[in-house]
N, CA and C atoms as an extended XYZ file, in Angstrom:
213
Properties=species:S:1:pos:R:3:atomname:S:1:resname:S:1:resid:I:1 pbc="F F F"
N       134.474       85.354      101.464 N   UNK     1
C       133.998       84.168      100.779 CA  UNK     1
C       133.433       83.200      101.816 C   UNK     1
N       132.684       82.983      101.543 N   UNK     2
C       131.847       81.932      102.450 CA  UNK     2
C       132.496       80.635      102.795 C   UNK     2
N       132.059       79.853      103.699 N   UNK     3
C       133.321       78.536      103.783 CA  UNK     3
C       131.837       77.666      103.248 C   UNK     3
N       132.263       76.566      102.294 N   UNK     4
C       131.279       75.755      102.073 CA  UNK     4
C       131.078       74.806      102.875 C   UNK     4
N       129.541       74.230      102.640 N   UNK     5
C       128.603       73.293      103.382 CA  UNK     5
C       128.738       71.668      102.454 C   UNK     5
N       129.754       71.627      103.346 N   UNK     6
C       129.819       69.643      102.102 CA  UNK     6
C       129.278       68.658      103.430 C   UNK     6
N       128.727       68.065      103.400 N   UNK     7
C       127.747       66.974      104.145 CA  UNK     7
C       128.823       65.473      103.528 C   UNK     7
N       129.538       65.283      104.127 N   UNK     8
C       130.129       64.606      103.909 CA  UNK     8
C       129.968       62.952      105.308 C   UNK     8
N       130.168       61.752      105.012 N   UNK     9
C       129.503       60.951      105.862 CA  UNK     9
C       130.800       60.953      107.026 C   UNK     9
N       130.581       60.673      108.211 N   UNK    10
C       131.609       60.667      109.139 CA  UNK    10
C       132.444       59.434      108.943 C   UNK    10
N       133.836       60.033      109.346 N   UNK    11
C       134.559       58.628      109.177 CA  UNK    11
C       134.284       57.451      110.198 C   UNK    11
N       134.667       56.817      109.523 N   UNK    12
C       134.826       55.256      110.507 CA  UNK    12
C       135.946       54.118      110.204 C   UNK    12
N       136.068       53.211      111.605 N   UNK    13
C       137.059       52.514      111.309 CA  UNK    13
C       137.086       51.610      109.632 C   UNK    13
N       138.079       50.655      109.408 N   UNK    14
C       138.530       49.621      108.712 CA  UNK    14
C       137.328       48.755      109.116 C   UNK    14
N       136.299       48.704      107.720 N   UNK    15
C       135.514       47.218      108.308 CA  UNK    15
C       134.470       47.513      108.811 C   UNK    15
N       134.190       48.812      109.968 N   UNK    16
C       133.033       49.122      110.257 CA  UNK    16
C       131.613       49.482      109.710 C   UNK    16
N       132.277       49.565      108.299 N   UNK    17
C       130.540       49.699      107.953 CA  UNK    17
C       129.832       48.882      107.535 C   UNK    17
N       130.694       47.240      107.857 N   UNK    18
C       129.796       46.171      107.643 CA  UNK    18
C       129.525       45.693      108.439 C   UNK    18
N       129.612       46.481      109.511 N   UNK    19
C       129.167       45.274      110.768 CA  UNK    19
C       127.874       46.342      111.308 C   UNK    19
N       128.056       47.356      111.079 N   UNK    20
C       126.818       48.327      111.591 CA  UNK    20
C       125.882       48.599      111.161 C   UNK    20
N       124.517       48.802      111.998 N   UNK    21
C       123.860       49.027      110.909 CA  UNK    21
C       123.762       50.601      110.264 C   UNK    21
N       123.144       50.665      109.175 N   UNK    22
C       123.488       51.681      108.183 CA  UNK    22
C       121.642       52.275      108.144 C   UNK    22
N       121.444       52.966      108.007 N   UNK    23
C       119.951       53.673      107.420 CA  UNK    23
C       119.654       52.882      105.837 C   UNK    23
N       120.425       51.801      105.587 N   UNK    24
C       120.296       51.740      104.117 CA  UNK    24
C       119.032       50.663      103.435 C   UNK    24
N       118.674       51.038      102.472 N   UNK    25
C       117.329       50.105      102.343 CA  UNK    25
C       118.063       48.799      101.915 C   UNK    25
N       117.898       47.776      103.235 N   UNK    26
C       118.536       46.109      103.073 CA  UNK    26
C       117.538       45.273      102.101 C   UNK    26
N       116.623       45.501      102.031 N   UNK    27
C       115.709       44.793      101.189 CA  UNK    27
C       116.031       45.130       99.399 C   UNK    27
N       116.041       45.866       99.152 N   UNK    28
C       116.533       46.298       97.804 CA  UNK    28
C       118.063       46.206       97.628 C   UNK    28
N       118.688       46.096       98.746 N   UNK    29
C       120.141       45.667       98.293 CA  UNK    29
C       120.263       44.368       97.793 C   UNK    29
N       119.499       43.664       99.210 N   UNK    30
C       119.797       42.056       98.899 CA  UNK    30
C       118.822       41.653       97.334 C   UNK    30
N       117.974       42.122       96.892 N   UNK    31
C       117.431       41.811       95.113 CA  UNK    31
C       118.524       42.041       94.681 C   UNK    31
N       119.078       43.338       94.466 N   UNK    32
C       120.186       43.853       93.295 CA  UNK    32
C       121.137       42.643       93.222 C   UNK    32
N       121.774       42.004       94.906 N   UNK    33
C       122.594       41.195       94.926 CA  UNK    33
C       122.170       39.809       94.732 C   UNK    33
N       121.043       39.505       95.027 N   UNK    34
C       120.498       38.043       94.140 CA  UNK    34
C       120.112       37.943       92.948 C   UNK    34
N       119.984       39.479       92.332 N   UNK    35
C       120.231       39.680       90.907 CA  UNK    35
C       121.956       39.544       90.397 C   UNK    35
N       122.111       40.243       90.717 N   UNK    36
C       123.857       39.827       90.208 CA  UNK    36
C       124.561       38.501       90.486 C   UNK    36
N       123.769       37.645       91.412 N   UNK    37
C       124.415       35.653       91.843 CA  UNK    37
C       123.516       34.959       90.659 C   UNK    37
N       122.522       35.444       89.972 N   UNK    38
C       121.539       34.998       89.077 CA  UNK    38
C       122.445       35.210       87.985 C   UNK    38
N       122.585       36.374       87.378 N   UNK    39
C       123.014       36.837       86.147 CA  UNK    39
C       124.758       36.075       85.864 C   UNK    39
N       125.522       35.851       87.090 N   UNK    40
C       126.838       35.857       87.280 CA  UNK    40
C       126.832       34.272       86.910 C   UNK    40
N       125.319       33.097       87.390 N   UNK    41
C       125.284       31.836       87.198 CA  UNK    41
C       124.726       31.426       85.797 C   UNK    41
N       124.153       33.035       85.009 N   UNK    42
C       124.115       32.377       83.900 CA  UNK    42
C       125.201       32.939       83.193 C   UNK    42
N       126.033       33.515       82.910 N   UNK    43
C       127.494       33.562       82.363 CA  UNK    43
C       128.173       32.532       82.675 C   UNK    43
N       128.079       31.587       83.725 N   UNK    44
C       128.787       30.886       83.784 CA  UNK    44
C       128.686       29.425       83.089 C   UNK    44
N       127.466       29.336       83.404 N   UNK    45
C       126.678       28.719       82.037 CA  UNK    45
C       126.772       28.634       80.847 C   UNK    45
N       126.671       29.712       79.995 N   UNK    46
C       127.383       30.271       79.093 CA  UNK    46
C       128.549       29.527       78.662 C   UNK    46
N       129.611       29.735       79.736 N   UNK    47
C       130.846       29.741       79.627 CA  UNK    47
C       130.993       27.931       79.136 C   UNK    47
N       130.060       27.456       80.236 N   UNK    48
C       130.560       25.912       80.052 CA  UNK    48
C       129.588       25.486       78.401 C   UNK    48
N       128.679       25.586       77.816 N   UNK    49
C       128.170       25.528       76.662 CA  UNK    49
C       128.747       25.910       76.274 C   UNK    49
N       129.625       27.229       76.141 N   UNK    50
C       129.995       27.171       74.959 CA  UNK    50
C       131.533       26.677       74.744 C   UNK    50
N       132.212       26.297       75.775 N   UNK    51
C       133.066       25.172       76.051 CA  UNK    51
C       133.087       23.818       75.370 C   UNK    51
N       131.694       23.147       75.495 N   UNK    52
C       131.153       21.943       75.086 CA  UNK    52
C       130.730       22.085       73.919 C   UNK    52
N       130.274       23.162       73.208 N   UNK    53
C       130.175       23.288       71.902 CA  UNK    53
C       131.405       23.483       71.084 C   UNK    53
N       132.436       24.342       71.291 N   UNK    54
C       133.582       24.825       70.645 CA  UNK    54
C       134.840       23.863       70.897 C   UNK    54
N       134.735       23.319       71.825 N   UNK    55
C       136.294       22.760       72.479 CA  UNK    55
C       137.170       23.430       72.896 C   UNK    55
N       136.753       24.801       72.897 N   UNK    56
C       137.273       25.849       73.469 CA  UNK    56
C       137.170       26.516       74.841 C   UNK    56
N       138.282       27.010       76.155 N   UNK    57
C       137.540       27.329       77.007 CA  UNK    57
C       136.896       28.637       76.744 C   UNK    57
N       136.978       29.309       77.874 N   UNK    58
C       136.305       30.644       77.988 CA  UNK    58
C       137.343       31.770       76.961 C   UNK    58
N       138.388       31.751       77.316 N   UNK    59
C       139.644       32.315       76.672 CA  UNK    59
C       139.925       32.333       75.288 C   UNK    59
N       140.062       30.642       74.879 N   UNK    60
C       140.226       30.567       73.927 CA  UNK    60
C       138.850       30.767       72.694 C   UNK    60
N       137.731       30.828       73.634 N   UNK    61
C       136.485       31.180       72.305 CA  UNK    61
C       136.606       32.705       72.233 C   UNK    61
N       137.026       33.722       73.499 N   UNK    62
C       137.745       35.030       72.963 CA  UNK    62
C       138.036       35.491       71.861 C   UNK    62
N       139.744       34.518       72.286 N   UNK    63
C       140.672       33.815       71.015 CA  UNK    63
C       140.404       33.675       69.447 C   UNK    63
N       139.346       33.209       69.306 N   UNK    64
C       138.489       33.003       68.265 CA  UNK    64
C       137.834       33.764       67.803 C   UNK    64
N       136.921       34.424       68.501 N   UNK    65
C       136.344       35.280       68.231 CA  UNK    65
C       136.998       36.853       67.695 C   UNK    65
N       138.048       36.969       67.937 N   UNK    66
C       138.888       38.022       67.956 CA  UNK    66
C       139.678       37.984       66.486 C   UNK    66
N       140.371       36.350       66.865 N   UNK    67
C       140.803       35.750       65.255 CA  UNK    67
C       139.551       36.060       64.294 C   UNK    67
N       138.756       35.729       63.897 N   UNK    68
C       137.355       35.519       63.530 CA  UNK    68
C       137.205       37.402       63.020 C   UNK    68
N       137.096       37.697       63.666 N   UNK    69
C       136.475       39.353       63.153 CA  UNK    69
C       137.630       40.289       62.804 C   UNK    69
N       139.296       39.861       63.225 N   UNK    70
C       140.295       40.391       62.394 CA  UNK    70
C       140.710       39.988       60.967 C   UNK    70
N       140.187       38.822       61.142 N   UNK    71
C       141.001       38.036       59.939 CA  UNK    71
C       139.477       38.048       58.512 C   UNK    71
């Protein structure tokens, strides 16, 4: 039986693979991740409207909502 070919990445320390550099495309990381600080600031947004609309926080419009579609 053949021994298999797994290409597996070499290990490295605790931590090291943020300090090194990597072959990885940095330009398309950092969008994805100023996409996700975008998307994350409008949920949060969200959160406070609909706070100020309900009197409810984040939890409790859950709360509601949960009450609301069981009941």
């Amino acid at each position: 039986m053949a021994k298999p070919q797994f290409l597996y990445e070499p290990h490295e320390a605790f931590g090291e693979g943020l300090t090194t550099r990597r072959p990885w495309n940095t330009e398309a990381l950092a969008r994805v991740e100023r996409l996700n600080g975008r998307v994350a600031m409008l949920g949060f947004a969200a959160a406070l409207i609909g706070e100020w609309l309900t009197g409810y926080g984040p939890a409790g419009q859950l709360l509601a909502l949960l009450r609301w579609y069981l009941g």
